[in-house]
N, C-alpha and C positions, 0 to 999 in steps of 0.2 A: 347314268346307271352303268353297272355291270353285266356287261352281257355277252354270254358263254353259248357258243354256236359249234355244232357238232356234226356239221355234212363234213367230207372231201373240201377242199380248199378250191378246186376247181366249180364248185355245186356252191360255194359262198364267196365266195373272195369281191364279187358287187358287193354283195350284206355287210361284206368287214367294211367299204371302203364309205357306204354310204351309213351306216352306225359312226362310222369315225367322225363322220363331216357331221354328225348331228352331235358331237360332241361327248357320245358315249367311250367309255372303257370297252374292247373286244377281247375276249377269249377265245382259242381255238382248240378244240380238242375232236378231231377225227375221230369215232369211233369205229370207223367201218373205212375196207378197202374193196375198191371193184375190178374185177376181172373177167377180161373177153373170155368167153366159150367160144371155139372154132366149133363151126357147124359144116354139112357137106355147102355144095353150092345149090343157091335155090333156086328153080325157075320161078320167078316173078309173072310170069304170063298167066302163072296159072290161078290166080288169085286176081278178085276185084275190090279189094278191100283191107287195108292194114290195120291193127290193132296196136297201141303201145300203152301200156301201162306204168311207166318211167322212160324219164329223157336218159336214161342209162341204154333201154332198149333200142333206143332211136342213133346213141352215137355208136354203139357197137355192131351197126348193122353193114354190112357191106351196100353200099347203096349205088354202085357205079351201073348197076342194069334194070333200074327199077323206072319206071315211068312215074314221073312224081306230078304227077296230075291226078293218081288213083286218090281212091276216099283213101283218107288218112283218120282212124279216129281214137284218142288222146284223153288219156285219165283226167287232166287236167291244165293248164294253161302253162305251166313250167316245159310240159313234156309237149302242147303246140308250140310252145316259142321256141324248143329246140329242133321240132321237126320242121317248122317253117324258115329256121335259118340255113337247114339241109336242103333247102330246094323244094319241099314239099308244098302245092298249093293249094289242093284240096282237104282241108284240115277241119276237124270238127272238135269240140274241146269240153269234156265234163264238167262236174263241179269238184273235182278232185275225190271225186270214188267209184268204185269199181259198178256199186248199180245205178248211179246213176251215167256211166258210161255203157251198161247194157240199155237203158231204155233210149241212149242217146242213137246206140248201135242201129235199134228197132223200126225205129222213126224215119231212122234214113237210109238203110242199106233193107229191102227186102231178101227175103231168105231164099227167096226162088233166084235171084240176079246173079251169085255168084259165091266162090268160096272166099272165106275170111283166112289173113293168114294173123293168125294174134302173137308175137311177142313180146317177152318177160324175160325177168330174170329167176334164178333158179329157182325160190322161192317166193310163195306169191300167197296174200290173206283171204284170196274167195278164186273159187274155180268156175272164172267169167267163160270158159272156153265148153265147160260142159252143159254149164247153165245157158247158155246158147247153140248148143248140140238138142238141147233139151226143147229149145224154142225152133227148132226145123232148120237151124243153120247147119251149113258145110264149113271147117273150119279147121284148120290143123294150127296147133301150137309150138315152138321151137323156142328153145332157153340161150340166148347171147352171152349171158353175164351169169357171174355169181358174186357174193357177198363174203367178205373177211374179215370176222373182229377183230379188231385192232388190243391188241395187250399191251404192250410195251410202251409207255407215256413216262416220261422225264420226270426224276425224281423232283428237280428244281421246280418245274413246273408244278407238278402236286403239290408241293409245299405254299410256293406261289398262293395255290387257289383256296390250300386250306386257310392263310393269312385274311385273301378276300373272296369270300364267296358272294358266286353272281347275284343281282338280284334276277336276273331271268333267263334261263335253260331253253332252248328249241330241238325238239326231238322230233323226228320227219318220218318212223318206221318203228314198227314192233323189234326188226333188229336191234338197231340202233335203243330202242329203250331198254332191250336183254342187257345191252356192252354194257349201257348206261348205269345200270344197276348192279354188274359185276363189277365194275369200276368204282362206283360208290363204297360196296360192301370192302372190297380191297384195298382202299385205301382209306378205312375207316370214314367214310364220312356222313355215315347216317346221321348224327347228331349237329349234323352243321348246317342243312338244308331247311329249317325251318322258317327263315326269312329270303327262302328263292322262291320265285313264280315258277310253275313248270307250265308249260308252252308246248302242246303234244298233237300231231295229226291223227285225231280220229278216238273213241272211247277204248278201244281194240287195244293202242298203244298206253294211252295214258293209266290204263287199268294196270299192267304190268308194274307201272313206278309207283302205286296206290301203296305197296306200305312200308314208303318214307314219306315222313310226314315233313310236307310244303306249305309253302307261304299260302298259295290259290294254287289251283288249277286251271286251265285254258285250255280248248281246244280250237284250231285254226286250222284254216285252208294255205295251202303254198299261195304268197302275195299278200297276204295279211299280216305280214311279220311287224312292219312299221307301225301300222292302225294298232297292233298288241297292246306298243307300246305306252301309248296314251291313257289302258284301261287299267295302267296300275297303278 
């Protein structure tokens, strides 16, 4: 199969390598670029409790004065594997969404224990920081990173994909489905997408690519990309 993967290169470059070994075709088209936010310095003392809602938050954080034994607690398994490659030990890991990373919050950090510190990147799909203000927590939020569509893609390349379109797309973020569909429309390819699978985290995203019309649609959790494969 054809299969057209749209993280940072850094955030797939396993997915290229083990797609290849299973004998598939890879595409790679970035839609998105990420970029540190400098922030003041933070005291880490003052918080019992981390919040990360992407492994983006996790490697842009200044981490040389942090006790990495604090509760660590993680949208999903992508963003524990990366906080646990940083050193962190006490890690706890949603199912890859933001409520079920607040009830995960509930269960194990009480509100009376200490203050949360939650970061993100600048833009974020639910406001887990207020909806947990709301639940008795102490909790400040701070933005690391930001997001930048990517415009500029290679004409050859376009050409390329208009010749062979994927049979399957993976899109990770409502961003990332915006670029996806500006990219589409601009280089005409509404009319070409009817025999691709689209592969989207979460209904939020996959709604945005709702009208081009696709082969199926899918929704998947981060680690399910392989298992996809088999349902088509």
């Amino acid at each position: 199969m054809h299969i057209l993967l749209t993280r940072p290169l850094e955030d797939c470059s396993e997915m290229i390598i083990k797609f290849q070994s299973l004998g598939h075709q890879v595409s790679h088209l970035p839609l998105l670029s990420v970029e540190k936010i400098i922030n003041d310095e933070i005291d880490f003392t003052d918080y019992d409790g981390m919040i990360f809602t992407s492994a983006n938050a996790v490697k842009f954080l200044n981490l040389n004065k942090i006790d990495k034994t604090i509760k660590c607690f993680c949208v999903g398994e992508a963003t524990e594997k990366k906080a646990r490659n940083l050193g962190f030990q006490n890690t706890f890991a949603a199912g890859g969404n933001v409520s079920n990373l607040k009830e995960l919050i509930i269960q194990n950090h009480n509100s009376s224990t200490g203050k949360l510190l939650y970061v993100s990147g600048e833009k974020i799909s639910v406001n887990l920081d207020q909806q947990l203000l709301n639940e008795g927590y102490k909790i400040k939020r701070i933005i690391n990173y930001k997001v930048n569509h990517n415009k500029n893609f290679s004409e050859l390349f376009v050409k390329e994909l208009k010749k062979n379109m994927p049979d399957i797309v993976y899109i990770y973020s409502q961003n990332s489905a915006h670029s996806f569909l500006n990219f589409i429309r601009f280089h005409q390819l509404d009319g070409l997408c009817m025999d691709t699978n689209l592969m989207c985290i979460g209904e939020k995203t996959s709604s945005i690519l709702n009208e081009i019309k696709w082969k199926k649609i899918f929704l998947f959790n981060p680690g399910e990309e392989e298992f996809l494969l088999y349902k088509i």
